[in-house]
PyMOL commands that place a pseudoatom at each C-alpha (Angstrom):
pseudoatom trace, name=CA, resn=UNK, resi=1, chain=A, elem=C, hetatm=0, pos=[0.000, 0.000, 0.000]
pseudoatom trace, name=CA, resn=UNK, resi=2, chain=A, elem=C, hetatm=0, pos=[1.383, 3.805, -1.103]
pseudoatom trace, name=CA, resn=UNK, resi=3, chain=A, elem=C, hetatm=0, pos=[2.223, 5.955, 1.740]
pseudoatom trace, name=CA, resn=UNK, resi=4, chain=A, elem=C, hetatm=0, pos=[-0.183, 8.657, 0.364]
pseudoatom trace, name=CA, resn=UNK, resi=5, chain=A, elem=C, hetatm=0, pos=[-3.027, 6.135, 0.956]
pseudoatom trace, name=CA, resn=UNK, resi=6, chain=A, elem=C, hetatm=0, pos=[-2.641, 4.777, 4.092]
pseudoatom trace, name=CA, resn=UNK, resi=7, chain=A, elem=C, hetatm=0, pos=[-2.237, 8.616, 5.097]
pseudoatom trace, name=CA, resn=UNK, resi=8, chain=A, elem=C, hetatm=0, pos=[-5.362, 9.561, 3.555]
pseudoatom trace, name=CA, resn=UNK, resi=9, chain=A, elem=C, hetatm=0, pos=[-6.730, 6.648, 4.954]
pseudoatom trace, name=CA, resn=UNK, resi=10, chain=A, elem=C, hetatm=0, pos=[-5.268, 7.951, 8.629]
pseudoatom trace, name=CA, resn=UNK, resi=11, chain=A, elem=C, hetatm=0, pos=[-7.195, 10.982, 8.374]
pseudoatom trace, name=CA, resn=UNK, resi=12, chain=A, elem=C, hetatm=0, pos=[-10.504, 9.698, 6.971]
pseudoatom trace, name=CA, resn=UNK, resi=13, chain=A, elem=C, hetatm=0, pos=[-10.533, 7.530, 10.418]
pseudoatom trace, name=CA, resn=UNK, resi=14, chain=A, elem=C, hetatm=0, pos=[-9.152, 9.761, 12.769]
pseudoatom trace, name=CA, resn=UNK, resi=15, chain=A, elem=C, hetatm=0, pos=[-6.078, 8.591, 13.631]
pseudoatom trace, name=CA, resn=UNK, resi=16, chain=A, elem=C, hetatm=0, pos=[-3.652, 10.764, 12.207]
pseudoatom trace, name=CA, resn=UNK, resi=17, chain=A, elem=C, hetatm=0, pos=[-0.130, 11.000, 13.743]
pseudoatom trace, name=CA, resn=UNK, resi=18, chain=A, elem=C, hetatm=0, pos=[0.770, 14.060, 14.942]
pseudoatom trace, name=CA, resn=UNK, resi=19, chain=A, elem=C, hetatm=0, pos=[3.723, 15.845, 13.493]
pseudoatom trace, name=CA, resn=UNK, resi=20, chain=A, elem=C, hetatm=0, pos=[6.415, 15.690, 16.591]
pseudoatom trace, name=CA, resn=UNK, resi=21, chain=A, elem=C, hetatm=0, pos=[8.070, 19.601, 16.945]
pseudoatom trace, name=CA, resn=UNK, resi=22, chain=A, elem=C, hetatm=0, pos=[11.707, 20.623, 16.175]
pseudoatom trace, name=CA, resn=UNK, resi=23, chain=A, elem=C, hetatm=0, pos=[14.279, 20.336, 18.451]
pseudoatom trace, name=CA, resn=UNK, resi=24, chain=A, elem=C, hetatm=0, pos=[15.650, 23.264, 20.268]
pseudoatom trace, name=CA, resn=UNK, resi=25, chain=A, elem=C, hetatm=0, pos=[18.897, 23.850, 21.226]
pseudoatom trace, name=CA, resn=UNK, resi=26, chain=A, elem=C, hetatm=0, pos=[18.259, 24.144, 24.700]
pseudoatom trace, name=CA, resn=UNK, resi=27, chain=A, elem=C, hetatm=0, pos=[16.454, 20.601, 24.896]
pseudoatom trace, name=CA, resn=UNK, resi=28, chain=A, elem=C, hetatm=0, pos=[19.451, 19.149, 23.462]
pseudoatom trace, name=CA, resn=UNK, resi=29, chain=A, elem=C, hetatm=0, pos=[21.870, 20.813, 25.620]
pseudoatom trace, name=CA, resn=UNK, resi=30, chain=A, elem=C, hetatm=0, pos=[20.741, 18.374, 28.157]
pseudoatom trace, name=CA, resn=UNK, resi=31, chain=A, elem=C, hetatm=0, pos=[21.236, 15.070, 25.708]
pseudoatom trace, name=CA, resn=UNK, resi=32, chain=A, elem=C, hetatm=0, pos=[24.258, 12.903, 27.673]
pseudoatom trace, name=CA, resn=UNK, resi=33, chain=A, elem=C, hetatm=0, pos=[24.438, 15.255, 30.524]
pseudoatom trace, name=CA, resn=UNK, resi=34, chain=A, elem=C, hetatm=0, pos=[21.792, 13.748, 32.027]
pseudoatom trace, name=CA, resn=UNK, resi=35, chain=A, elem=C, hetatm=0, pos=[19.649, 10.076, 31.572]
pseudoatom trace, name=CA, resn=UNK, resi=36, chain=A, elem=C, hetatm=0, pos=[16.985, 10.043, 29.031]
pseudoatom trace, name=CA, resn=UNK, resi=37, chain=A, elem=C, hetatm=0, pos=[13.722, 9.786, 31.457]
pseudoatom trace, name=CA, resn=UNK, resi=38, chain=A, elem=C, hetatm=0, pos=[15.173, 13.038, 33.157]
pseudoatom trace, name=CA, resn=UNK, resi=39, chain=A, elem=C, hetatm=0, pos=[15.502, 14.879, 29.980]
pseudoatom trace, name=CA, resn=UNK, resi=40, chain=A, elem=C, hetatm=0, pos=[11.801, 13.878, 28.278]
pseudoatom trace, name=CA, resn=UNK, resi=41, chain=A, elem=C, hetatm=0, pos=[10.363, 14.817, 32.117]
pseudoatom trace, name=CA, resn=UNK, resi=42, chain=A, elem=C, hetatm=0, pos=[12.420, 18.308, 32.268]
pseudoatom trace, name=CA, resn=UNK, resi=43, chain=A, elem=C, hetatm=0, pos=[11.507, 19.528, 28.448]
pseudoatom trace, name=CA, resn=UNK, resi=44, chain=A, elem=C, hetatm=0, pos=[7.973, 17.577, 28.032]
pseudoatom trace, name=CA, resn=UNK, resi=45, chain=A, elem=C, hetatm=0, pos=[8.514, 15.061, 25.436]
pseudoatom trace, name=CA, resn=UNK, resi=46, chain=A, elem=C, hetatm=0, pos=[8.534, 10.736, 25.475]
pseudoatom trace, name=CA, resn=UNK, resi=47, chain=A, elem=C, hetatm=0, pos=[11.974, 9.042, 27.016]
pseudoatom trace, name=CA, resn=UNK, resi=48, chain=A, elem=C, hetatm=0, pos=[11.432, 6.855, 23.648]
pseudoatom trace, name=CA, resn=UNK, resi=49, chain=A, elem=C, hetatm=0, pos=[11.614, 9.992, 21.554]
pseudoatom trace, name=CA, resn=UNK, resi=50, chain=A, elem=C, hetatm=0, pos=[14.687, 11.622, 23.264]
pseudoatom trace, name=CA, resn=UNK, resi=51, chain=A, elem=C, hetatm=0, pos=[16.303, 8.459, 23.340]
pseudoatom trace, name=CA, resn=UNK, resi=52, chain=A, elem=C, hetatm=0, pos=[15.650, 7.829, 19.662]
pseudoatom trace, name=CA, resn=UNK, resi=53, chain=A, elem=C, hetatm=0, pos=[17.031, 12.092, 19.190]
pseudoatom trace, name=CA, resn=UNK, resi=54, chain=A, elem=C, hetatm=0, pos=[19.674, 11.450, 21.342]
pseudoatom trace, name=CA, resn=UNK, resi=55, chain=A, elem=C, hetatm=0, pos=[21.127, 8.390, 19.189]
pseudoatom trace, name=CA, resn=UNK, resi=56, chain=A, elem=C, hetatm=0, pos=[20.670, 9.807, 15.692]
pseudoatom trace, name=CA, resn=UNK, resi=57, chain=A, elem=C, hetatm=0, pos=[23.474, 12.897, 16.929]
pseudoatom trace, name=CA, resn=UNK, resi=58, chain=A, elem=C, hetatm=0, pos=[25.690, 10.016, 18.190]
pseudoatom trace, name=CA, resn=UNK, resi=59, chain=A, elem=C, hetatm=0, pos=[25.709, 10.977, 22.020]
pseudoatom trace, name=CA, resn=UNK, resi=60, chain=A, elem=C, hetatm=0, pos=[26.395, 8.022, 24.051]
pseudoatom trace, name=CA, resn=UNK, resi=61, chain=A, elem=C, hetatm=0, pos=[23.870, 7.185, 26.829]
pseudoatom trace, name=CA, resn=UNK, resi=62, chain=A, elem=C, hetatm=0, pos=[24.648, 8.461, 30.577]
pseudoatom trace, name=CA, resn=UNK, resi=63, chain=A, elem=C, hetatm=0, pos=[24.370, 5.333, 33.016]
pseudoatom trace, name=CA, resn=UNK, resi=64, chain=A, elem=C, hetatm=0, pos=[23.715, 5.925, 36.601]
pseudoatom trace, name=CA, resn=UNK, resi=65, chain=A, elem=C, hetatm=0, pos=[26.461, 4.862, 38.496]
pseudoatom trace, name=CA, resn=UNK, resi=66, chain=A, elem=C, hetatm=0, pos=[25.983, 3.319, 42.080]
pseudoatom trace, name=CA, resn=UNK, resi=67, chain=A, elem=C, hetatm=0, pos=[27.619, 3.706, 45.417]
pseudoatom trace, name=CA, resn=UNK, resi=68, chain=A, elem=C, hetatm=0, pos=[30.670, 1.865, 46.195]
pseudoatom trace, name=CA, resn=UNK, resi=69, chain=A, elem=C, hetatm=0, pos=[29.693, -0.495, 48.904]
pseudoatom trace, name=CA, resn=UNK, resi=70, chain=A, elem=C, hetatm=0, pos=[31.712, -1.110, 52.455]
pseudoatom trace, name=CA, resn=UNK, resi=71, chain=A, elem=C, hetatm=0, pos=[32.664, -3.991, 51.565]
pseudoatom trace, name=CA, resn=UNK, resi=72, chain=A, elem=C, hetatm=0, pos=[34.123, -2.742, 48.003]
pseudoatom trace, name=CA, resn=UNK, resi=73, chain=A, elem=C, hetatm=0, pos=[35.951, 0.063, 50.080]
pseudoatom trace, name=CA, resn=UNK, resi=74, chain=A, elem=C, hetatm=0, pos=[37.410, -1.865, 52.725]
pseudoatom trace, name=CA, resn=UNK, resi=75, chain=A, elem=C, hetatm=0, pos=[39.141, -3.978, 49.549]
pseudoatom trace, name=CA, resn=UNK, resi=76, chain=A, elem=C, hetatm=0, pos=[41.171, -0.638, 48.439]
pseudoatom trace, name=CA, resn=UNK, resi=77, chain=A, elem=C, hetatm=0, pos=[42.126, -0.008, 52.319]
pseudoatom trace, name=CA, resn=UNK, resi=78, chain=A, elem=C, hetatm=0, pos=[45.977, -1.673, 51.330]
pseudoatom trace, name=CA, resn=UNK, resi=79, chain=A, elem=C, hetatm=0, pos=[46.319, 0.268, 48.118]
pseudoatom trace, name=CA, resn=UNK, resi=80, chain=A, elem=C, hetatm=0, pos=[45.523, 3.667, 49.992]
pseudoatom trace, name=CA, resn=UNK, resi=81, chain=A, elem=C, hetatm=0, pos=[48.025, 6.201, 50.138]
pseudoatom trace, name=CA, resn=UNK, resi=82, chain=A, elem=C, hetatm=0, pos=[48.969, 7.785, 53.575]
pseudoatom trace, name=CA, resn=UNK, resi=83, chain=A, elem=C, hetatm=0, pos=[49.707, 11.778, 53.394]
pseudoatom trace, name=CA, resn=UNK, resi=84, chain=A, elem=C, hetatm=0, pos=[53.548, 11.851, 54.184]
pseudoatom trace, name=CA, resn=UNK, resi=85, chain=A, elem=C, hetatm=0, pos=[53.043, 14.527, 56.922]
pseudoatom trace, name=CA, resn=UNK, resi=86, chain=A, elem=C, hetatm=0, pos=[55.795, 16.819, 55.358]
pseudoatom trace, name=CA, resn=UNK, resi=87, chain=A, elem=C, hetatm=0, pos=[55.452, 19.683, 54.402]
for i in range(1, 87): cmd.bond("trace and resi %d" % i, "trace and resi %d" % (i + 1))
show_as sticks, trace
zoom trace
């Protein structure tokens, strides 16, 4: 089926796809400075659409990054580096 029909077909029924609006600079100011959810909640569009935006400019995702744990820290103690006291 021809694009042109299935549009015209779209409208005839009602479910015609809204045209999504330009990017601004601003908005993608924030693309990989911050995750995508956080971005589509602070400029108002779908975390599918600014991840999709995001990937056709070729900026990497940002990943949230968790909290070393005791456990992990206590590991490092031995490779820790005392201050010399000199000064």
């Amino acid at each position: 089926m021809k694009q042109h029909t299935k549009n015209r077909r779209r409208h005839k029924f009602g479910r015609v796809q809204p045209v999504p609006r330009p990017w601004k600079r601003w908005e993608e100011r924030y693309l990989g400075i911050r995750m995508d959810p956080e971005v589509a909640r602070l400029i108002g569009r779908n975390p599918a659409a600014v991840a999709k935006h995001r990937r056709r400019l070729g900026i990497p995702a940002v990943r949230r990054r968790r909290a070393w744990t005791r456990a992990e820290d206590r590991l490092l103690e031995p490779c820790r580096i005392q201050p010399s006291g000199k000064g």
